[in-house]
Steps between C-alpha positions, in 0.01 A plus 500: 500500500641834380568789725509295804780642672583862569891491502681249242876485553761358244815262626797471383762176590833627387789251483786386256576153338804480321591857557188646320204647638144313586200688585152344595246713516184392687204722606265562793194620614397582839239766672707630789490860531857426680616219301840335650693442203812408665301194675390438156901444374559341779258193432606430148849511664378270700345254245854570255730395844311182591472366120824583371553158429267528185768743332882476428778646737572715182228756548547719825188702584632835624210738568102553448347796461106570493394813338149620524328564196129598560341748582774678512857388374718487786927516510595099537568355915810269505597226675778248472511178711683495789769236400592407170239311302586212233378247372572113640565343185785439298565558138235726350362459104581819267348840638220511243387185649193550790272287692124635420218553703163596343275706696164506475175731599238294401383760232504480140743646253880607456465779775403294737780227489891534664844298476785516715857379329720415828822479404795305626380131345681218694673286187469190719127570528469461124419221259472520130359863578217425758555535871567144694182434720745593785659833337117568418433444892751768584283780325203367576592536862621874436126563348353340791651766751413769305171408413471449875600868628322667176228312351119512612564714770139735623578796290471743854688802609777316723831624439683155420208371259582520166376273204703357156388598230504620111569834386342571162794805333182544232268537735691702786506804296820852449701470853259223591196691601305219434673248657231406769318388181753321333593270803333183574612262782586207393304168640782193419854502391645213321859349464553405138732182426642587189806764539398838366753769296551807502704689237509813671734378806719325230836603591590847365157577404300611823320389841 
């Protein structure tokens, strides 16, 4: 359901793998007139830290930010976590390769769908370019926590409540003034098996 939320807020997980640049970029909505976005870094942190086993010793997740982006755009809160965080695994694919997760709302159309590329794909985890059942595990169990903290939550005014979801860029309008429109929560997220790419964090390229 559009315009659910009063506030939606845009994260960023910043790390490296082999000396380039990854950015994941995940969005929020919540309905706190004092939303506390630092809380908000510090449970992904929290879900990154207790699965890094699902990705490779070769990406090091150095900071988050969380930026809000309606009604009003906001300048972007910071945190980094509090010891160093890598992955468990060793020996990573190629950096355009990415575990995917589909998001869904439950709503029809291109808008209303999501992916997340994670980056830092475990070689070991890999057979004839599908995740092993137990590589497969490993995300799954990342999804799990964060589906936990920020999925089907009562979509109230307390400060640490805030809901995954889908931002629509056609539907959020200039300097996202329509953003509360173009963001759905999502209802599931889904682990795919089969090892995604992305060209853009081939090396030399991009994040």
């Amino acid at each position: 359901m559009a315009n659910e939320y009063t506030r939606v807020v845009q994260v960023v997980i910043k790390g490296t793998l082999h000396a380039q640049a990854t950015n994941n970029v995940l969005h929020f909505g919540t309905n706190s007139v004092n939303p506390n976005y630092i809380q908000l870094l510090i449970d992904i942190i929290d879900c990154l830290r207790t699965n890094n086993a699902a990705f490779s010793d070769a990406l090091k997740i150095e900071k988050l930010t969380a930026r809000e982006l309606f009604p009003i755009p906001l300048d972007e809160i910071e945190q980094t976590p509090a010891t160093l965080l890598v992955g468990a695994g060793l020996g990573a694919l190629p950096s355009f390769n990415a575990a995917l997760m589909s998001l869904s709302t439950g709503l029809g159309g291109r808008s209303n769908r999501g992916r997340m590329f994670m980056p830092g794909v475990i070689a070991s985890d890999v057979s004839q370019s599908k995740f092993t059942a137990a590589g497969l595990a490993k995300w799954q169990a990342f999804l799990a926590c964060m589906v936990g903290k920020f999925v089907g939550l009562p979509a109230d005014v307390d400060s640490k409540v805030f809901n995954w979801g889908v931002l629509s860029r056609k539907n959020s309008g200039v300097n996202f003034a329509t953003a509360g429109a173009g963001f759905n929560r999502i209802r599931t997220a889904t682990a795919k098996d089969v090892v995604a790419t992305m060209h853009s964090r081939k090396l030399g390229v991009g994040s």
